[in-house]
C-alpha positions in Angstrom: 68.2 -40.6 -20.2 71.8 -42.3 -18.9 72.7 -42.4 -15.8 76.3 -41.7 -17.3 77.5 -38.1 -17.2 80.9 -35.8 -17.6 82.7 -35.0 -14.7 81.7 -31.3 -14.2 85.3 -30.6 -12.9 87.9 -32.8 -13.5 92.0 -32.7 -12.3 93.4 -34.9 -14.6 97.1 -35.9 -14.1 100.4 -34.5 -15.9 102.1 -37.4 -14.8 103.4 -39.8 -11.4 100.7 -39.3 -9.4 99.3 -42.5 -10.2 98.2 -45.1 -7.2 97.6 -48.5 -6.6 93.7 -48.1 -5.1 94.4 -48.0 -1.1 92.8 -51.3 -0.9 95.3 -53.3 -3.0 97.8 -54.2 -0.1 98.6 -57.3 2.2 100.3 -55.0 4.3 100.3 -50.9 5.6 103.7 -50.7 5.3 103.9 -51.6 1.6 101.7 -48.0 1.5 104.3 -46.4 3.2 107.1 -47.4 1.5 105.5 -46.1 -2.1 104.7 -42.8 -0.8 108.4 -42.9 0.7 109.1 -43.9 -3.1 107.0 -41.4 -4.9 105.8 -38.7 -2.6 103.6 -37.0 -5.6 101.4 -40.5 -5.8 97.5 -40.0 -4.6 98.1 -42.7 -1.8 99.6 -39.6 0.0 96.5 -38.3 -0.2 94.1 -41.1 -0.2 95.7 -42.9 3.0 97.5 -39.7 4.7 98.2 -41.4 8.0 100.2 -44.5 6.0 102.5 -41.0 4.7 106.0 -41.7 6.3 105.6 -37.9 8.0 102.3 -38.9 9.5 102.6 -42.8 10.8 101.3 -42.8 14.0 98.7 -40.9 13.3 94.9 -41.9 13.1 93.1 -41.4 9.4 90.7 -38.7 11.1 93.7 -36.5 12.6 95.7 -36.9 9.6 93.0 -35.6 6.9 94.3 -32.0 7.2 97.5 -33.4 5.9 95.7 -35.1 3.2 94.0 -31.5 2.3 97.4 -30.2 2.3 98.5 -32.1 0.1 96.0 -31.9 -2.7 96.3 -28.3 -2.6 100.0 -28.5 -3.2 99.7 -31.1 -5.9 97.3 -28.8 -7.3 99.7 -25.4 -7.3 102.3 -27.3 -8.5 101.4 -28.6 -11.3 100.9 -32.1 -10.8 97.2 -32.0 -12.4 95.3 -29.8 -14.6 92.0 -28.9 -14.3 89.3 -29.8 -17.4 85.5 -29.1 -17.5 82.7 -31.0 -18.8 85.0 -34.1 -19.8 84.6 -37.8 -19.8 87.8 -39.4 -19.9 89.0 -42.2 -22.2 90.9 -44.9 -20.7 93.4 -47.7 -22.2 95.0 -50.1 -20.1 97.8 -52.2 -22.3 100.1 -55.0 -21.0 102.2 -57.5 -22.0 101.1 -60.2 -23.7 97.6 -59.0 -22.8 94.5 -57.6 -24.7 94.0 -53.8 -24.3 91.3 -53.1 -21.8 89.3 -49.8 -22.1 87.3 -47.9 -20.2 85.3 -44.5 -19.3 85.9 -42.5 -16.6 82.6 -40.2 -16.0 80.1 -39.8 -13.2 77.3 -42.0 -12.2 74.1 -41.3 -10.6 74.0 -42.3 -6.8 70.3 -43.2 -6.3 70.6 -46.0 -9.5 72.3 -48.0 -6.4 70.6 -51.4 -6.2 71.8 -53.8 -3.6 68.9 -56.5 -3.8 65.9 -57.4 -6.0 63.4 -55.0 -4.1 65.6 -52.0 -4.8 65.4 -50.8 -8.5 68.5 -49.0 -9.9 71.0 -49.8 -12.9 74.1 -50.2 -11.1 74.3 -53.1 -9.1 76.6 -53.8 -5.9 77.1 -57.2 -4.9 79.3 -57.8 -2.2 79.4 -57.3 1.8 81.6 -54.5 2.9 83.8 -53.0 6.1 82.1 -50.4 7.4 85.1 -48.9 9.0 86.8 -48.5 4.7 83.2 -46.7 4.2 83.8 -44.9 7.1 87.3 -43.5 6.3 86.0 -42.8 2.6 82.7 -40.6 3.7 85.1 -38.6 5.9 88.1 -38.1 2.9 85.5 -37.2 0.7 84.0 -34.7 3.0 87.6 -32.9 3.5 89.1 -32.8 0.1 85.2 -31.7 -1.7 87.2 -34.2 -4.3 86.9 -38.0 -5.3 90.1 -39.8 -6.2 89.6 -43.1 -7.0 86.9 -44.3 -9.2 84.4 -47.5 -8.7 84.8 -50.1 -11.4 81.2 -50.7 -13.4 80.7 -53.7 -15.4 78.5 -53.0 -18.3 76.5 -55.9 -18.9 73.5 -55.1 -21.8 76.2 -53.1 -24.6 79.8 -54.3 -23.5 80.5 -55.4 -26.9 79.5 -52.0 -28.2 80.8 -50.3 -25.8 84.3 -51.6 -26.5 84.4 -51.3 -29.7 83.3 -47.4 -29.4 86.4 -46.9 -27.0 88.5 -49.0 -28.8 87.9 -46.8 -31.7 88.1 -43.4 -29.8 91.6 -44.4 -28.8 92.7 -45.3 -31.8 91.4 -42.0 -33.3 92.8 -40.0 -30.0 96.3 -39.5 -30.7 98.9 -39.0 -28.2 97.7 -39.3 -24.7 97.2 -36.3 -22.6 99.4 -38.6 -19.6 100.5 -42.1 -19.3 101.2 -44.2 -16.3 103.2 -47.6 -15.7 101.5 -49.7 -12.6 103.3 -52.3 -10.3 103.0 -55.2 -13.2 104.4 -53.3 -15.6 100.3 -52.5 -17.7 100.8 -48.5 -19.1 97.8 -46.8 -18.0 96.6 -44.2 -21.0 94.2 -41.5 -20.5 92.3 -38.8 -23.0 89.9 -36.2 -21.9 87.2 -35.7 -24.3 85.1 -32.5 -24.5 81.1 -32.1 -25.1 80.6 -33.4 -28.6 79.2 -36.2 -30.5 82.2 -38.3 -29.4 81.3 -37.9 -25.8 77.6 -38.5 -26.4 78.0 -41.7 -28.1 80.6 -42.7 -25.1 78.1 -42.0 -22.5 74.9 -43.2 -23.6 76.9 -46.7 -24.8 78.2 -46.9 -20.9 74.7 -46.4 -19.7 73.0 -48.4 -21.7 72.3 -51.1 -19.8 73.0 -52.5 -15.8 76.3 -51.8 -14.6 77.8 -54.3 -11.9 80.2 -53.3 -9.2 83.7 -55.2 -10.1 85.7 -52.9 -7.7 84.8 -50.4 -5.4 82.4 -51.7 -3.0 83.1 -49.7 -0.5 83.7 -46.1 -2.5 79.9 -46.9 -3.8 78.6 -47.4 -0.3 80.2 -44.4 0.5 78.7 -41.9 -1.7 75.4 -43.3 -0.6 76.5 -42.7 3.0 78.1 -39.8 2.2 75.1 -38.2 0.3 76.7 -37.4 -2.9 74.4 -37.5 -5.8 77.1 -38.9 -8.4 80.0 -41.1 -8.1 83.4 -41.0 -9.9 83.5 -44.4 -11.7 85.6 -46.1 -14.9 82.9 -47.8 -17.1 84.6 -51.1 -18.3 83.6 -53.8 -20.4 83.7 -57.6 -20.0 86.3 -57.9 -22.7 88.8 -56.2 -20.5 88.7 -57.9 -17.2 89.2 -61.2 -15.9 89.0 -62.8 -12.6 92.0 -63.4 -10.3 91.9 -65.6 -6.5 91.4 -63.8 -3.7 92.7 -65.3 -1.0 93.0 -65.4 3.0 95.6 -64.9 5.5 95.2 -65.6 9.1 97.6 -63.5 11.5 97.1 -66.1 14.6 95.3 -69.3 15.0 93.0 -69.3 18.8 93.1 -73.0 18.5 95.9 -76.0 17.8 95.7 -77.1 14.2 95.2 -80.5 15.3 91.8 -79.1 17.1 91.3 -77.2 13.7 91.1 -80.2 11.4 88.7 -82.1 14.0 86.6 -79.7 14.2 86.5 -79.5 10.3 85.7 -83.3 9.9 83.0 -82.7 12.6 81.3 -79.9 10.3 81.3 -82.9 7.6 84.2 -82.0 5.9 86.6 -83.7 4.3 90.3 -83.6 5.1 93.4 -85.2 3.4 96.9 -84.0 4.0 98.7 -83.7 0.5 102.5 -84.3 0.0 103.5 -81.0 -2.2 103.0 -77.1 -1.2 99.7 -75.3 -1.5 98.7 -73.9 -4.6 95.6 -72.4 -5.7 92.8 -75.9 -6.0 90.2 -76.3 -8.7 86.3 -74.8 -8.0 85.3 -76.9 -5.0 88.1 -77.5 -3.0 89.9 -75.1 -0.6 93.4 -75.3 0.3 94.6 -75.0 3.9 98.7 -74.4 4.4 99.9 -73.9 8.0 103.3 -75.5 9.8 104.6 -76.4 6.3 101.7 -79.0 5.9 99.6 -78.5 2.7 95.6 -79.9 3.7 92.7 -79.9 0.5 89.7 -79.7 1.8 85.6 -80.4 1.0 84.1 -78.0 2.8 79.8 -79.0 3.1 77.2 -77.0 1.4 74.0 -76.3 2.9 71.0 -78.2 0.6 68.8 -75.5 1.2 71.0 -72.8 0.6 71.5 -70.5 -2.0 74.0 -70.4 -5.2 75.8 -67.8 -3.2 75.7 -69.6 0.1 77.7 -72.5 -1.2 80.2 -70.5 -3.4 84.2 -71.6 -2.2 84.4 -67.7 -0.4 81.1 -68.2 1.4 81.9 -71.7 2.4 85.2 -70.6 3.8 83.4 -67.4 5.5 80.9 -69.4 7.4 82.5 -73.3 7.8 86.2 -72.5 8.2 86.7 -69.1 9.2 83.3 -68.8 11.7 82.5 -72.0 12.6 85.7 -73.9 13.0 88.1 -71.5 13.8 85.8 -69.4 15.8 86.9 -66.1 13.8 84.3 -63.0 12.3 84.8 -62.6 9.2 85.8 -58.9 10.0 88.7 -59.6 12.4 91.8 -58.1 12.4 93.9 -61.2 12.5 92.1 -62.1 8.9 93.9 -60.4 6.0 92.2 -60.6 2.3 94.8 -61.2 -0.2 93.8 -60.3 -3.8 95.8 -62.0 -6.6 98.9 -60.3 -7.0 100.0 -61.9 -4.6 100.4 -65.4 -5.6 100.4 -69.0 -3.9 104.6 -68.8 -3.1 103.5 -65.5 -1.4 101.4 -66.9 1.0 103.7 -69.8 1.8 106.3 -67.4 2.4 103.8 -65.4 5.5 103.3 -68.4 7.0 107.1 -70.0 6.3 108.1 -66.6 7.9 105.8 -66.9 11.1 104.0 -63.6 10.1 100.9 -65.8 9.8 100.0 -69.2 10.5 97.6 -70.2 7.9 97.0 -69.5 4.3 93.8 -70.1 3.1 93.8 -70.5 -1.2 90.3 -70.6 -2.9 89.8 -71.0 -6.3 89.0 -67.4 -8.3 85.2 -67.1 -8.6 84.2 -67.2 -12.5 82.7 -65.0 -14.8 79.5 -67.0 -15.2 78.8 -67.3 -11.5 79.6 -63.7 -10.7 76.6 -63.0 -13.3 74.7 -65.7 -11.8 74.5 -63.9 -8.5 74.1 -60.2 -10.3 71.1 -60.7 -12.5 69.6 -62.4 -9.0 70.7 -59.5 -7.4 72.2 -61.6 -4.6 75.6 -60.6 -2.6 78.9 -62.1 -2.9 81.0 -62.8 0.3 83.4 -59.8 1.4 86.5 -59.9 -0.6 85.4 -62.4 -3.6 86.6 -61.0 -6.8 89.9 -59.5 -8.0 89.3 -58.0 -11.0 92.2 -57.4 -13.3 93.2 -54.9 -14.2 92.0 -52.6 -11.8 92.0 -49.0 -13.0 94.6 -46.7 -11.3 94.4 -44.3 -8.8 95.3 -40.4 -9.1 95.0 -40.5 -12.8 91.5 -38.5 -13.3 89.8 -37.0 -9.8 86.3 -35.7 -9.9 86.2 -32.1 -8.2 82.8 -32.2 -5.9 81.4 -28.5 -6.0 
């Protein structure tokens, strides 16, 4: 029995209402400016108080907006309803290999977040509770899911992309296509009950599926009690790992102070003549006043794999214990890696931060590592690209 089902009742796009997943951005206002852009776009809906009408507002006051605005998209057109449906999915790019996928619904309770809870899809990094927060509640006032969780299928990735691969090629014409920020056109097909569907389905489920991207939507359907979860079933062949990075708004301390207390922890600190840019596995790099610092942060001996990962030794020796900063404050900003290395020299050139923090991307085989041992990643580890887009396919909740 799979744990991989059609969406009962699906809206699936007729075109530009595709979305960047609300989590994507260094900054609000970049939100605001696309909806300003595109008004049809789901961010409208997904973040209704970063809408241009409704800044100001909190998230809670502004979900009647976001109701509002559903039902419009809705009555005009903008997507089509379609029953009983999983939905094929092709991501192509420039000098890039396709990437495929399966949007379809996936049972709630298979959740596991550590070796004592059994379940097939695993979630493996800490979360914001305020995101989970906001997602329960938009949930709960549209009775509609917009943005799908990214599952990793682990056991039959290989089948599984060949199966999709196939499908696509067989498809014909797309039934809507979409171009995201970096240029990647985002294909989807709807296909019906069948033998096609079937195959799909029980290949998606066929073995443990590991959150890449949406650890927060996940959470939320637990919180929010749903019993299934609008997810895009990927395969290993179509993602690969970007940095995610760190911004820090304000320092509380001198930098001087900073890099003393560093080399108190044990750590080592050299100053480097040249700008930042992302450093190999095992060395962070620090830029702040225009000075570029690589550091060796120390592992704990008795700790685990996880505990001495690059994010987890930035989370607890540099962010926590030197700087004196929770993880979860507002003056940290997680940068995922679209945004690359000049980027962050440019926040902190401008004065709209004063430190860039640049760790190296997490790989493949230490990402497993910590899945099959059903461990957690630090907050904000892994930016999986691509990411599947927003808007395209939303999973109707009655």
């Amino acid at each position: 029995m799979t744990v991989v089902h059609p969406i009962s009742r699906a809206w699936i796009t007729t075109g530009g209402t595709g979305a960047q997943n609300y989590d994507e951005f260094a900054d609000d206002s970049e939100i605001t400016q696309i909806i300003a852009d595109n008004p049809h776009s789901a961010l409208a809906i997904e973040m209704p108080h970063r809408a241009p009408e409704s800044v100001g507002k909190s998230f809670t006051d502004s979900l009647p907006d976001a109701v509002a605005r559903l039902a419009l998209e809705r009555a005009e057109g903008s997507y089509r309803e379609s029953d009983q449906v999983v939905v094929l999915y092709r991501i192509t790019g420039e000098g890039e290999p396709p990437a495929y996928g399966l949007w379809s619904m996936v049972d709630t309770d298979q959740i596991s977040t550590n070796a004592e809870e059994p379940g097939l899809v695993i979630r493996n990094e800490d979360v914001f509770i305020e995101k989970v927060r906001e997602r329960v509640a938009l949930a709960g006032a549209l009775s509609t899911l917009l943005s799908p969780v990214l599952l990793l299928q682990t056991a039959k990735g290989d089948d599984l992309h060949a199966a999709l691969a196939a499908a696509a090629e067989s498809a014909g014409k797309p039934a809507a296509t979409d171009v995201d920020q970096a240029g990647r056109t985002h294909a989807i097909w709807p296909i019906g009950p069948g033998a096609v569907q079937d195959e799909l389905t029980a290949l998606a489920g066929g073995g443990e599926l590991v959150v890449a991207d949406g650890n927060h939507r996940s959470l939320a359907a637990q919180t929010g009690g749903l019993p299934r979860f609008l997810a895009v079933i990927t395969t290993p062949a179509s993602v690969f790992i970007q940095p995610y990075n760190r911004l820090v708004a304000e320092l509380p301390l001198p930098l001087d102070e900073l890099l003393a207390r560093l080399r108190a922890a044990g750590a080592t600190v050299t100053e480097v003549p040249r700008v930042a840019r992302i450093p190999a596995k095992g060395t962070i790099e620090m830029y702040a006043g225009g000075r570029t610092f690589a550091l060796g942060l120390p592992v704990d001996p008795n700790g685990s794999a996880v505990d001495n990962l690059d994010h987890a030794l930035v989370e607890r020796v540099l962010l926590r214990d030197a700087i004196g900063l929770d993880p979860g404050d507002k003056r940290i900003s997680y940068i995922g890696g679209d945004y690359p290395a000049e980027w962050l020299r440019g926040e902190v050139d401008a004065g709209r931060s004063e430190l860039a923090v640049l760790i190296a991307p997490v790989t493949v085989d230490d990402f497993v590592a910590v899945n099959l041992e059903r461990q957690k990643l630090p907050r904000k580890s892994t930016w999986f690209t691509p990411k599947a887009r927003g808007g395209l396919v939303l999973a109707q909740l009655d």
